[in-house]
C-alpha positions in Angstrom: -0.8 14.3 -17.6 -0.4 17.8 -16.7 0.0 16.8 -13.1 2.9 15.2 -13.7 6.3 17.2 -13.5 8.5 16.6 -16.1 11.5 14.6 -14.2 8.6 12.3 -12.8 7.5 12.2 -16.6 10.7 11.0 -18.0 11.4 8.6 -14.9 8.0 6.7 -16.0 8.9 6.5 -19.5 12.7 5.2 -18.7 10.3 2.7 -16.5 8.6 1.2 -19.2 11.2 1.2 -21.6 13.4 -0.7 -19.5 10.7 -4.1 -19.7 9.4 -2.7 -22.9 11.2 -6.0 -24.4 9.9 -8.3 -22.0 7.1 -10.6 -22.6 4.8 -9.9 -20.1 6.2 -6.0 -19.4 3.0 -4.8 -17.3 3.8 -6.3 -13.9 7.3 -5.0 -13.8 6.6 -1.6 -14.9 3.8 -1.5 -12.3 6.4 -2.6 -9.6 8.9 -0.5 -10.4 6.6 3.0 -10.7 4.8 1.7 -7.2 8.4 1.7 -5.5 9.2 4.9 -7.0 6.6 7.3 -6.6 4.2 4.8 -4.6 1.3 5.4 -6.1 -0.1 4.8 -9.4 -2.8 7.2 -10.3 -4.5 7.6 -13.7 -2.6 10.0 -15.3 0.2 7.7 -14.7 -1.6 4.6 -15.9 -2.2 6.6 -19.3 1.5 7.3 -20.0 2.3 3.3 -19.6 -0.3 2.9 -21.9 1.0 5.1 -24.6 4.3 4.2 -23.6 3.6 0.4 -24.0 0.6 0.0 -26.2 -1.9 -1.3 -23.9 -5.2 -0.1 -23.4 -5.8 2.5 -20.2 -8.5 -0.3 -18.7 -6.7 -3.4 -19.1 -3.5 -1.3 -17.1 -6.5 -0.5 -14.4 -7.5 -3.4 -13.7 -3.8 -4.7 -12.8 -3.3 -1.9 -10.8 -7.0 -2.0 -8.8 -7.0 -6.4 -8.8 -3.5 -6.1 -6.7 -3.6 -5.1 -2.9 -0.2 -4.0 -3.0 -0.6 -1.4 -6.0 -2.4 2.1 -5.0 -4.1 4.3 -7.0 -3.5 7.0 -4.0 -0.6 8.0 -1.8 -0.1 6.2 1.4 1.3 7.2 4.2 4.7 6.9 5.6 4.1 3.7 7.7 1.4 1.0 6.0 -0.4 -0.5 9.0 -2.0 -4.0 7.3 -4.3 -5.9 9.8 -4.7 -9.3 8.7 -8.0 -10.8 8.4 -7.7 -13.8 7.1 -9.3 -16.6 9.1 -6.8 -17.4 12.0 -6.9 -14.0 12.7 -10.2 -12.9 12.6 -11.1 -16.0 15.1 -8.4 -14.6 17.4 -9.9 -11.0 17.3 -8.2 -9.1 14.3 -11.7 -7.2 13.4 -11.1 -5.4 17.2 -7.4 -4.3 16.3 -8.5 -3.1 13.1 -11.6 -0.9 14.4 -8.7 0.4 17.7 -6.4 1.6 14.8 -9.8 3.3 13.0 -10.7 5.1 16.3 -7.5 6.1 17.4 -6.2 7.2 14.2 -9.2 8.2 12.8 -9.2 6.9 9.8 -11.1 3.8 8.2 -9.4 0.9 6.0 -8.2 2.0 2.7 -7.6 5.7 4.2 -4.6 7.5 4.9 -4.2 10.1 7.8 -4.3 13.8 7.0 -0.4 14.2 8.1 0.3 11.4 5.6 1.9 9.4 8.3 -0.5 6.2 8.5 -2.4 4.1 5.9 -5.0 1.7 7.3 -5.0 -1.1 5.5 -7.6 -4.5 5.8 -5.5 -7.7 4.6 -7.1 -11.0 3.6 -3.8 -13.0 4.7 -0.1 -12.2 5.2 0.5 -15.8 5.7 1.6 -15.6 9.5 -1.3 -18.0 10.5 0.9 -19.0 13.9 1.2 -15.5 14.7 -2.9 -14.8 14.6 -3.5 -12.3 15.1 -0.7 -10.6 12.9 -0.1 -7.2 11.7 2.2 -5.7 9.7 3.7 -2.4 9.5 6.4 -1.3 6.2 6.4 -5.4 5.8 7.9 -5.7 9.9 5.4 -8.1 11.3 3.7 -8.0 14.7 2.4 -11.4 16.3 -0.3 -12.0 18.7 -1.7 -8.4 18.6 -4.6 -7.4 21.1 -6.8 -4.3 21.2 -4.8 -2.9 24.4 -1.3 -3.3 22.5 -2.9 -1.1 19.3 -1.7 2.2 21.5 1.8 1.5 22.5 2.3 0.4 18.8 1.1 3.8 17.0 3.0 5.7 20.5 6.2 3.9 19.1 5.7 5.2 15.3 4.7 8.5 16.8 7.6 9.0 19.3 10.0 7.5 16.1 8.5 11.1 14.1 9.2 13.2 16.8 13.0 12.1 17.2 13.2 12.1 13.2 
């Protein structure tokens, strides 16, 4: 906990006492510290559990069962690479290894300017698309290897002009 500034502190505990009441309160609370700070790390997880009496590992294993909860920071733009099925027949497993190389990074990793996560996805459920990615939710149909480049050049030039 001594991490964790005080105004971050106090915005977690107003968190959990806002679903305190609820009857399942966990899932919520999650959410709602995810979209505020984007991360949930330990020291985090240990406040909820104080905060709403459940124990540190049962908090954990929410937060490391769901994909879209991190224990680390991501980066500004979440690149997720589907592969799920559909997408892996149509060549998702190259798109994923050109975003490795040219960001150099691997799944689960976030560059060292905090600007891209790399993120491997069972299924975002845009089977028609295959092979789909998905950047801060906007998705991108019928990727190839050769279109990897002008995507990251778009996210990079987008930085630039910022």
């Amino acid at each position: 906990m001594s991490n964790i500034q005080e105004g971050a502190y106090k915005k977690i505990v107003e968190i959990c006492n806002t679903y305190k009441n609820e009857p399942t309160p966990l899932m919520p609370i999650l959410s709602a510290i995810q979209n505020e700070f984007g991360y949930i790390p330990l020291d985090v997880q240990e406040i909820v559990s104080r905060e709403i009496g459940l124990p540190v590992a049962e908090i954990y294993g929410v937060v490391t069962f769901y994909s879209f909860f991190s224990l680390k920071p991501k980066g500004k733009y979440v690149i997720g690479v589907c592969l799920g099925t559909a997408c892996y027949v149509k060549g998702s497993q190259q798109i994923i290894d050109k975003f490795s190389e040219l960001l150099h990074i691997k799944p689960g990793e976030t560059t060292e300017d905090g600007l891209f996560t790399l993120s491997a996805l069972r299924c975002i459920g845009a089977c028609a698309l295959a092979p789909a990615i998905s950047i801060n939710g906007k998705v991108y149909p019928k990727v190839t290897a050769p279109d990897v480049d002008k995507i990251v050049n778009e996210y990079k030039a987008m930085e630039a002009n910022a």
